[in-house]
GURODO-41880 format. One record per residue (C-alpha): residue number from 0; x, y, z; residue in one letter. Coordinates in steps of 0.02 Angstrom, whole numbers, padded with zeros to 5 digits. Layout:
BEGIN
+------+--------+--------+--------+------+
| resi |      X |      Y |      Z | resn |
+------+--------+--------+--------+------+
|  NUM |      X |      Y |      Z |    A |
...
+------+--------+--------+--------+------+
END
This chain:
BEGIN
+------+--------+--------+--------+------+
| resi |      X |      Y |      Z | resn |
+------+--------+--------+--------+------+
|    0 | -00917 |  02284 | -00176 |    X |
|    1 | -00925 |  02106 | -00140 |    X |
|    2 | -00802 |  01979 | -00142 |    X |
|    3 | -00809 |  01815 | -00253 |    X |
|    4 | -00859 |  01683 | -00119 |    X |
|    5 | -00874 |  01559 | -00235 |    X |
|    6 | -00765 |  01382 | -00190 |    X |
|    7 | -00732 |  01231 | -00348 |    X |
|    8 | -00658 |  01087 | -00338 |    X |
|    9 | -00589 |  00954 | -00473 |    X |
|   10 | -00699 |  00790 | -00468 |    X |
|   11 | -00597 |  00655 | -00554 |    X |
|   12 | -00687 |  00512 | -00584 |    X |
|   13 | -00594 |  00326 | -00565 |    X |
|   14 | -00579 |  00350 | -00769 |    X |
|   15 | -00499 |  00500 | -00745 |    X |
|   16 | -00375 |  00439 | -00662 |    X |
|   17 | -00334 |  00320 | -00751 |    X |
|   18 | -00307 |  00451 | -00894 |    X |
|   19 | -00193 |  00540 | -00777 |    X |
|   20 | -00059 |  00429 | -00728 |    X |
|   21 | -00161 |  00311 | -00591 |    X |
|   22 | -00103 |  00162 | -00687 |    X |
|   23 |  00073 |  00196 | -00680 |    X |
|   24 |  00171 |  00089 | -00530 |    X |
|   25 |  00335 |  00201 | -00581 |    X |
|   26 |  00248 |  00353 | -00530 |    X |
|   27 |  00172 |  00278 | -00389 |    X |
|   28 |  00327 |  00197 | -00327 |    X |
|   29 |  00395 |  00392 | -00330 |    X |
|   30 |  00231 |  00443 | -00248 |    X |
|   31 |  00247 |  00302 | -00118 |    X |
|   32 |  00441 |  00328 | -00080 |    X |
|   33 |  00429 |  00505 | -00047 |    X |
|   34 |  00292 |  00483 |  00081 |    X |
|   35 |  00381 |  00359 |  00162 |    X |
|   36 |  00549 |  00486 |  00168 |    X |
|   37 |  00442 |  00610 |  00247 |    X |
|   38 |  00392 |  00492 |  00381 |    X |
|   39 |  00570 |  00442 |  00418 |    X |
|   40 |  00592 |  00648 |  00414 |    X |
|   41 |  00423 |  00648 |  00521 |    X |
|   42 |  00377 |  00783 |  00391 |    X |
|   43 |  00179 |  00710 |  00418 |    X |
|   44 |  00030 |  00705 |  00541 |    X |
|   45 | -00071 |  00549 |  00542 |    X |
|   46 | -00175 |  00483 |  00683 |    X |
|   47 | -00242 |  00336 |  00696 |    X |
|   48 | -00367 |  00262 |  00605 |    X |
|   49 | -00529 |  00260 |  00652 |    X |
|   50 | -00644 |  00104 |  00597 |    X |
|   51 | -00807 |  00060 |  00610 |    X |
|   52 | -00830 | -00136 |  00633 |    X |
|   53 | -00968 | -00260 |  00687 |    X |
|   54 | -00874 | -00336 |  00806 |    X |
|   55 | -00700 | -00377 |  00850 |    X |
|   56 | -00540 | -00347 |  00719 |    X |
|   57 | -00583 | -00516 |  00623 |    X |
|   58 | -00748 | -00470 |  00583 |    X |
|   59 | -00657 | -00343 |  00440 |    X |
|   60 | -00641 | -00522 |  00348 |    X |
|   61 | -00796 | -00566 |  00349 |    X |
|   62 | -00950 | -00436 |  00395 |    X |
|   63 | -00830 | -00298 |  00336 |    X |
|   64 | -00786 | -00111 |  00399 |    X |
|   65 | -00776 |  00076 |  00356 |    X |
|   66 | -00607 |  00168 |  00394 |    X |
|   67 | -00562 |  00348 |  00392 |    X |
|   68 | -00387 |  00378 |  00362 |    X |
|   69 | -00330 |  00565 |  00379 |    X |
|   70 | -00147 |  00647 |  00357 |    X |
|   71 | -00044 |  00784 |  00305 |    X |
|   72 |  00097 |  00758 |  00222 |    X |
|   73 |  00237 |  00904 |  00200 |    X |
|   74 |  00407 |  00926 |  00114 |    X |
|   75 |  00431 |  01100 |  00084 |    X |
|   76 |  00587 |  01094 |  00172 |    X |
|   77 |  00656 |  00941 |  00075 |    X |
|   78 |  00590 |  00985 | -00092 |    X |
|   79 |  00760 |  00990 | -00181 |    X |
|   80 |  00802 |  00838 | -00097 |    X |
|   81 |  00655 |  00750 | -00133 |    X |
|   82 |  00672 |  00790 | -00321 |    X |
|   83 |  00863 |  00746 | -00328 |    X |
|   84 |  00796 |  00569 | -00282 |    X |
|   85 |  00687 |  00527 | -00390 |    X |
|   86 |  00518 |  00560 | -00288 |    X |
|   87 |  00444 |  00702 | -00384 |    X |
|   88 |  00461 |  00851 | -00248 |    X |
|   89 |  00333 |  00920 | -00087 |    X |
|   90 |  00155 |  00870 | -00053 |    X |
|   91 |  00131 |  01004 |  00079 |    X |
|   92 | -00053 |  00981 |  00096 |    X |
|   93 | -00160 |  00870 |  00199 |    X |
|   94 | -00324 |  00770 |  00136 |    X |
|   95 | -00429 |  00610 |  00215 |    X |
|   96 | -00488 |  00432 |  00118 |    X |
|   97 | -00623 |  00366 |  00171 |    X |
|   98 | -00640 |  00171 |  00139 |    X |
|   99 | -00759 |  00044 |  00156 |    X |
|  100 | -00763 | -00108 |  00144 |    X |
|  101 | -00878 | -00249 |  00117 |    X |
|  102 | -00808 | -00440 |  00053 |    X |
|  103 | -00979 | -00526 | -00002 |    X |
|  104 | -00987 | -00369 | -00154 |    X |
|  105 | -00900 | -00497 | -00279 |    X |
|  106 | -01007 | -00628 | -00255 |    X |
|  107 | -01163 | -00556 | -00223 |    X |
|  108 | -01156 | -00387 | -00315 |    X |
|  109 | -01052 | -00414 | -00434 |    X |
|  110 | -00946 | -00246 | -00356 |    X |
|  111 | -00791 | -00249 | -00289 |    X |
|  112 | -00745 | -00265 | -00131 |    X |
|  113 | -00678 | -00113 | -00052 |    X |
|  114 | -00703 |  00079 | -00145 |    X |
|  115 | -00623 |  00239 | -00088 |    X |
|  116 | -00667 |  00410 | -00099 |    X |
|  117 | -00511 |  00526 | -00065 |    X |
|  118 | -00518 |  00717 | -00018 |    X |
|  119 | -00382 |  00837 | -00058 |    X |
|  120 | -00384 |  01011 |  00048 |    X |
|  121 | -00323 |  01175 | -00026 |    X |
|  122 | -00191 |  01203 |  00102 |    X |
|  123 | -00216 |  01387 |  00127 |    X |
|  124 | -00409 |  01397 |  00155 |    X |
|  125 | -00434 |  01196 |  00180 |    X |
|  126 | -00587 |  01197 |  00098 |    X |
|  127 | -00591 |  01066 | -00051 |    X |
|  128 | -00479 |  01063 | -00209 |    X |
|  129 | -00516 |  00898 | -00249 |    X |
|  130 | -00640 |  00759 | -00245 |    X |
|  131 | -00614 |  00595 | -00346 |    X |
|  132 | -00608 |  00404 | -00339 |    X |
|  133 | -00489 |  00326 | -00206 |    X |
|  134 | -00519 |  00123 | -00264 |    X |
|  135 | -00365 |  00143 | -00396 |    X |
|  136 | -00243 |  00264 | -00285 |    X |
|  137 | -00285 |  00125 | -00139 |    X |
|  138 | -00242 | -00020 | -00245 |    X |
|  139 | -00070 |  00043 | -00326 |    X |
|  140 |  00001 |  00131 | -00165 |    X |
|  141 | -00038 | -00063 | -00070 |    X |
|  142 |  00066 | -00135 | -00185 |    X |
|  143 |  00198 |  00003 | -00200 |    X |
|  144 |  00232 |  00001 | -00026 |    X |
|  145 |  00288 | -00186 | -00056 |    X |
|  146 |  00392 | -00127 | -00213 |    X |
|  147 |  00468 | -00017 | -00104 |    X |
|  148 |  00517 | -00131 |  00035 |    X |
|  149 |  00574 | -00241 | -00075 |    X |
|  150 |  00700 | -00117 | -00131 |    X |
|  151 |  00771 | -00083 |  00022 |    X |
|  152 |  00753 | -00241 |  00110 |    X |
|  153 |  00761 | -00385 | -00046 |    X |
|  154 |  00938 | -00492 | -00075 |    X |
|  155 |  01028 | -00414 | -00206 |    X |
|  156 |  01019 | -00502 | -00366 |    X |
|  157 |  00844 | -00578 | -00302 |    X |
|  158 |  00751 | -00666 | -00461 |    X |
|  159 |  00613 | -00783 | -00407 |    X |
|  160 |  00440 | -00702 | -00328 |    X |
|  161 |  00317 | -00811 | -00237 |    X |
|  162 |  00144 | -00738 | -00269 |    X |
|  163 | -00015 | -00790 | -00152 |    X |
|  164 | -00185 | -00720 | -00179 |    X |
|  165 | -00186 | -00664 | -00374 |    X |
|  166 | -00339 | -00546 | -00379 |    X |
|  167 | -00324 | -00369 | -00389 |    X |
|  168 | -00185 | -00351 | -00238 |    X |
|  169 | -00091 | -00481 | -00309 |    X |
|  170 | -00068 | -00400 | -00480 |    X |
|  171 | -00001 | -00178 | -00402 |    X |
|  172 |  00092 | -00312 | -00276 |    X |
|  173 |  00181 | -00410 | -00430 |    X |
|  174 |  00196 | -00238 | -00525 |    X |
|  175 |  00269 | -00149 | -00390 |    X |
|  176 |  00402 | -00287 | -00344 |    X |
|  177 |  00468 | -00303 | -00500 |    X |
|  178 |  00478 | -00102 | -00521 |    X |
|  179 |  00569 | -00101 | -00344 |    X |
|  180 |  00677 | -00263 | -00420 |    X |
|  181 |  00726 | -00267 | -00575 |    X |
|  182 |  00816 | -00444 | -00564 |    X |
|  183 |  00664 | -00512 | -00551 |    X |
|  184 |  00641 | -00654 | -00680 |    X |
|  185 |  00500 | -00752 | -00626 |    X |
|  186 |  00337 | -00775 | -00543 |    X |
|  187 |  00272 | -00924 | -00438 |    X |
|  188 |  00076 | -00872 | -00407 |    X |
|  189 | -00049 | -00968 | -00307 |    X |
|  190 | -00202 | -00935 | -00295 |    X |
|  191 | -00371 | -01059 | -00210 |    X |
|  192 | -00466 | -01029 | -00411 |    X |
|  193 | -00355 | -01087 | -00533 |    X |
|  194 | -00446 | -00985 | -00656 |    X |
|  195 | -00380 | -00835 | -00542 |    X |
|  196 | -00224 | -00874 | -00585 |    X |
|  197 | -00263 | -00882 | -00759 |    X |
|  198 | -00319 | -00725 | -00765 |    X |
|  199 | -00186 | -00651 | -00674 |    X |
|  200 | -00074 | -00702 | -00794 |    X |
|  201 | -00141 | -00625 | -00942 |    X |
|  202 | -00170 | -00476 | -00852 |    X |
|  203 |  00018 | -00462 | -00796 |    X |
|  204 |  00047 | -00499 | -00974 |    X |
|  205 | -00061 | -00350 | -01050 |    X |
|  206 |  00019 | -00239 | -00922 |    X |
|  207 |  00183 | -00272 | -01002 |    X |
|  208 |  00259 | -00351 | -00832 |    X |
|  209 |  00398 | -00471 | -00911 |    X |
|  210 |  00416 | -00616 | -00799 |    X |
|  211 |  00393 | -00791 | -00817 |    X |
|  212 |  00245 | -00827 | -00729 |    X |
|  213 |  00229 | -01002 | -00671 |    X |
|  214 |  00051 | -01076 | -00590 |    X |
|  215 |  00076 | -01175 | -00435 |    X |
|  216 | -00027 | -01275 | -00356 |    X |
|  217 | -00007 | -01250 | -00165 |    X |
|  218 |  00048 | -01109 | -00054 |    X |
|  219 |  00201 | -01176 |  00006 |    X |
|  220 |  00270 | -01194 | -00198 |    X |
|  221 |  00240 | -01003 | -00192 |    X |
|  222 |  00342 | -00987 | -00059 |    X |
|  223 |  00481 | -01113 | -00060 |    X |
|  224 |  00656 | -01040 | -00172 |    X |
|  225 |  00572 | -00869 | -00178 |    X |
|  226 |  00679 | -00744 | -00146 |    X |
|  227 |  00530 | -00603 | -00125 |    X |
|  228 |  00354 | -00673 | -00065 |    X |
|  229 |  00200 | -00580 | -00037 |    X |
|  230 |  00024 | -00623 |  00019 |    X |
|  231 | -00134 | -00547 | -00027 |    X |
|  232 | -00285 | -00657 |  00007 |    X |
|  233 | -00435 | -00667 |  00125 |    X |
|  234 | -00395 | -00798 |  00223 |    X |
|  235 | -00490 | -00804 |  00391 |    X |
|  236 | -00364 | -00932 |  00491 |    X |
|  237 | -00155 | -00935 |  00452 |    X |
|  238 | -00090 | -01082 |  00329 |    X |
|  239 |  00121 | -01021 |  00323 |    X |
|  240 |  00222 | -01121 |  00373 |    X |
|  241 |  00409 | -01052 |  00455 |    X |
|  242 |  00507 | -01191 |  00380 |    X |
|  243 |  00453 | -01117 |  00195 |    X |
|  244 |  00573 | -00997 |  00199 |    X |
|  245 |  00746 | -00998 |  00118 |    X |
|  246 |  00875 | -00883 |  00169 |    X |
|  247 |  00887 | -00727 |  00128 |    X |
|  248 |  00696 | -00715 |  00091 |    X |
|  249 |  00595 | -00554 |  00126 |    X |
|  250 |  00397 | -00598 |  00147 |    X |
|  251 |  00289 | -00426 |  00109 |    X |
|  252 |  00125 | -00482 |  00223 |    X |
|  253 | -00032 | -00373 |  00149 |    X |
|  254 | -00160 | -00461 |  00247 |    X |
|  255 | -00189 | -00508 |  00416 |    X |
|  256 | -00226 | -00680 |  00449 |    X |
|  257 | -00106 | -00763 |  00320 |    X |
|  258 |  00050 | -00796 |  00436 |    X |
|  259 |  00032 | -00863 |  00613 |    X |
|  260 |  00137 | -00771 |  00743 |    X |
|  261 |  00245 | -00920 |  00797 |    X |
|  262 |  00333 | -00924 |  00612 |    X |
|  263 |  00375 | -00746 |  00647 |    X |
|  264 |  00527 | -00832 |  00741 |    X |
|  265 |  00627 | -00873 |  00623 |    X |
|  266 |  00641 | -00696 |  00543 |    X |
|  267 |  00792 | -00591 |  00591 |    X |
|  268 |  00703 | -00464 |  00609 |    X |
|  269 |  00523 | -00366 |  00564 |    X |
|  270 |  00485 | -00201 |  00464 |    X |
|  271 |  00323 | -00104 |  00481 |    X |
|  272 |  00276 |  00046 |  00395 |    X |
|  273 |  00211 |  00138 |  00578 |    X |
|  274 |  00234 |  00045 |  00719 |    X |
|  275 |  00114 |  00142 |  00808 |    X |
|  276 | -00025 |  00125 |  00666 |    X |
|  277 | -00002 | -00062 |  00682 |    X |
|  278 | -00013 | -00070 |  00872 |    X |
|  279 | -00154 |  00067 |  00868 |    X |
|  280 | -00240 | -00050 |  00727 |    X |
|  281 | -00230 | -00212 |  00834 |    X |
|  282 | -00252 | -00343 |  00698 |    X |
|  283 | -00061 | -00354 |  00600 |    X |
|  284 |  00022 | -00533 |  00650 |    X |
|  285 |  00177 | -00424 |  00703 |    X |
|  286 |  00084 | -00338 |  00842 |    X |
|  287 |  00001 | -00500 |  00907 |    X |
|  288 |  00142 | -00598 |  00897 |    X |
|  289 |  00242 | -00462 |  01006 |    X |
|  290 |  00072 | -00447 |  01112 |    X |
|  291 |  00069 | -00626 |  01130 |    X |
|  292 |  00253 | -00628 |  01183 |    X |
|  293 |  00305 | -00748 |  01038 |    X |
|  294 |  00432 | -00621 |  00960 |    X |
|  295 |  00516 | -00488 |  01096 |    X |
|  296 |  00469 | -00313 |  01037 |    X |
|  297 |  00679 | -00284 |  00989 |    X |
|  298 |  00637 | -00409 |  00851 |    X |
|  299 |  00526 | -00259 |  00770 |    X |
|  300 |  00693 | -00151 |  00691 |    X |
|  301 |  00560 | -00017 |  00628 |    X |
|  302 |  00489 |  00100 |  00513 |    X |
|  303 |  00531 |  00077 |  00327 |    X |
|  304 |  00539 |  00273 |  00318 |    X |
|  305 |  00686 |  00263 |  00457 |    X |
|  306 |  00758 |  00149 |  00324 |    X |
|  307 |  00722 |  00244 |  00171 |    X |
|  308 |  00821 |  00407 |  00256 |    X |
|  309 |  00960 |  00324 |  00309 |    X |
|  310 |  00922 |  00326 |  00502 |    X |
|  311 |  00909 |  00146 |  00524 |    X |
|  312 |  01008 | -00004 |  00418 |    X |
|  313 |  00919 | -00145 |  00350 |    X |
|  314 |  00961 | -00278 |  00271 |    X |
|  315 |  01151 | -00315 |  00320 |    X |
|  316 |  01157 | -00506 |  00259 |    X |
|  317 |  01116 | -00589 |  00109 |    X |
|  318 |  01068 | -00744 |  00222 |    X |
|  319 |  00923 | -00629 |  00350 |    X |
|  320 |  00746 | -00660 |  00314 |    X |
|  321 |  00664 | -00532 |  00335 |    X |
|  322 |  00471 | -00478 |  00369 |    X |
|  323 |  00381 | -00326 |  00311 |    X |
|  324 |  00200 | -00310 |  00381 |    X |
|  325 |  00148 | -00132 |  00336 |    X |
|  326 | -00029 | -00099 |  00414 |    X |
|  327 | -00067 |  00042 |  00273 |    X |
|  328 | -00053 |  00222 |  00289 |    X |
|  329 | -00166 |  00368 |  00232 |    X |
|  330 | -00011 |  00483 |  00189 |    X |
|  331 |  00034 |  00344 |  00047 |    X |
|  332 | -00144 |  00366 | -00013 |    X |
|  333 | -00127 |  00573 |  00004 |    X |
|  334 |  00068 |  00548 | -00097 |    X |
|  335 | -00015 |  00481 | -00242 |    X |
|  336 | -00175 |  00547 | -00240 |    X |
|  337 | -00084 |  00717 | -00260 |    X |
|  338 |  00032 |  00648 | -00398 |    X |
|  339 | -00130 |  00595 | -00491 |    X |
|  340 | -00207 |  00774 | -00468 |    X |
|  341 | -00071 |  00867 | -00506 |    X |
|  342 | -00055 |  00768 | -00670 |    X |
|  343 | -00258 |  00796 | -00700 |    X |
|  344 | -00233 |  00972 | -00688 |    X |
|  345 | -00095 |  00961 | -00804 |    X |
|  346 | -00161 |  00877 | -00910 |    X |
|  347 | -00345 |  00970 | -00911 |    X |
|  348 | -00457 |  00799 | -00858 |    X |
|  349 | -00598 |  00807 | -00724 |    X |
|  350 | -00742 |  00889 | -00693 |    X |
|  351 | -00746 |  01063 | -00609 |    X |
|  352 | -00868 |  01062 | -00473 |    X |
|  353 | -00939 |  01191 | -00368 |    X |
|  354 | -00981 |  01163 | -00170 |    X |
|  355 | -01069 |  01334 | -00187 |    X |
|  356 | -01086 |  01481 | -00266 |    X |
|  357 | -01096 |  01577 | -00108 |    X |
|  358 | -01121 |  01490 |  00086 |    X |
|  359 | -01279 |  01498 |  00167 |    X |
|  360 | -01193 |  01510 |  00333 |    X |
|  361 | -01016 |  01599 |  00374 |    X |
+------+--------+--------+--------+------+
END
């Protein structure tokens, strides 16, 4: 008698999950939480990223990259825990995104400009369980991992947000920081096309984000009286300006080249989201501007997840400003992914598919 050797996996296209929950920043914000918990619990594996560029770190900017990101992410042992807070219970599996990215596709294909293919593993035989579209799970867990840093780490009471960059970043950035603040009451957004901006408002608008959203016309109106600020552009050369700060402002940094390292001084101090994932990566402004000796290292006070657990304190003032500069991490992507599954399953949406109906070899 011979066994079933047989192995299917659920393909969920990006419409599918969209059906299943992708959309929704309150489930990603859950998603994104509880895999930075585990990180503060170092419930996770995650090396570092390997990329494939042609040429040095800038390059990504301009001729564009591919990056692997690979993790595991647990929480069998904090399952009750997990749940009690609000960040939907264990992951206990391990998957990989794979994500390239290339920033003429706009302009010249009419595509966008990064796309994501994500890989869940069946944790007992690690063969496939699922297969589907990344582009959506990378988008929302980017700007959840602001939302939640600006829960933690944004003055109490904060109402104003200072928007730069309004395409697709800009908007799971503005979702996710008014999910993370509720006092939020308006939106300054910038962007270099006006029209941009336009259509980042009516966007937010369909969403059902209520803020007043008010178009600026430079970077530093974004900025100045914000009380949250957050920048998601392509700029190739830094335009921020230290003195743009008030106090008590918290400035989530998405991008790389946006801030120079010199107005990293007048922060009290810096959050990352792995401080050896941003050194590793070599490109975040926090790492050069401790490689460069502008801030001392000390200045970094460290992972959000040591934050998020209770390990570490942050915010202590309502006067600190304070930086986050998360480089991205591929245990965010495997949190939500496996929310988005789990609800496709659920819910009966995707395509079975098989890798074989019996291997060739083993």
């Amino acid at each position: 008698m011979t066994s079933n050797r047989s192995v299917e996996f659920l393909y969920l296209q990006q419409e599918d999950c969209v059906k299943a929950g992708g959309y929704d920043m309150k489930g990603t914000m859950q998603a994104t939480e509880r895999s930075f918990f585990l990180h503060g619990k170092k419930d996770f594996i995650q090396p570092g990223k390997p990329v494939i560029r042609w040429g040095g770190p800038e390059t990504e900017e301009t001729t564009g990259r591919i990056m692997s990101m690979p993790s595991f992410v647990g929480g069998a042992k904090y399952d009750q825990e997990l749940q009690e807070k609000g960040m939907i219970g264990q992951v206990n599996t391990s998957g990989i995104k794979f994500i390239p990215s290339k920033p003429h596709n706009p302009e010249k294909h009419n595509l966008p400009r990064a796309n994501a293919i994500i890989i869940i593993t069946d944790p007992d035989t690690l063969m496939p369980a699922c297969i589907m579209d990344g582009t959506l799970v990378s988008a929302m867990r980017t700007g959840a991992a602001s939302g939640v840093a600006a829960k933690y780490l944004a003055r109490k009471g904060s109402k104003v947000m200072g928007l730069v960059g309004a395409s697709v970043q800009g908007i799971t950035q503005t979702m996710a920081v008014k999910e993370g603040v509720p006092t939020l009451e308006a939106c300054k957004v910038f962007d270099l096309n006006r029209g941009t901006c336009e259509k980042f408002v009516r966007e937010m608008k369909k969403l059902g984000v209520e803020l007043d959203f008010q178009i600026v016309d430079s970077a530093r109106e974004a900025f100045e009286d914000s009380d949250v600020i957050c920048t998601a552009t392509m700029a190739k050369e830094p335009y921020v300006n230290g003195d743009w700060y008030k106090e008590g402002a918290l400035h989530c940094e998405i991008s790389f080249w946006d801030t120079p390292p010199e107005a990293l001084t007048v922060m009290d101090f810096v959050v990352v989201d792995d401080w050896y994932q941003v050194k590793h990566h070599g490109v975040d402004v926090a790492w050069r501007a401790v490689r460069d000796g502008i801030i001392p290292e000390e200045k970094i006070l460290g992972n959000l997840g040591e934050i998020v657990v209770g390990e570490k304190q942050g915010r202590t003032d309502d006067a600190q400003r304070i930086f986050f500069n998360p480089i991205g991490m591929g245990i965010h992507d495997l949190s939500e992914a496996h929310r988005v599954y789990e609800n496709a399953k659920r819910m009966g949406i995707g395509q079975p598919l098989k890798l074989w109906d019996n291997p060739v070899l083993g």
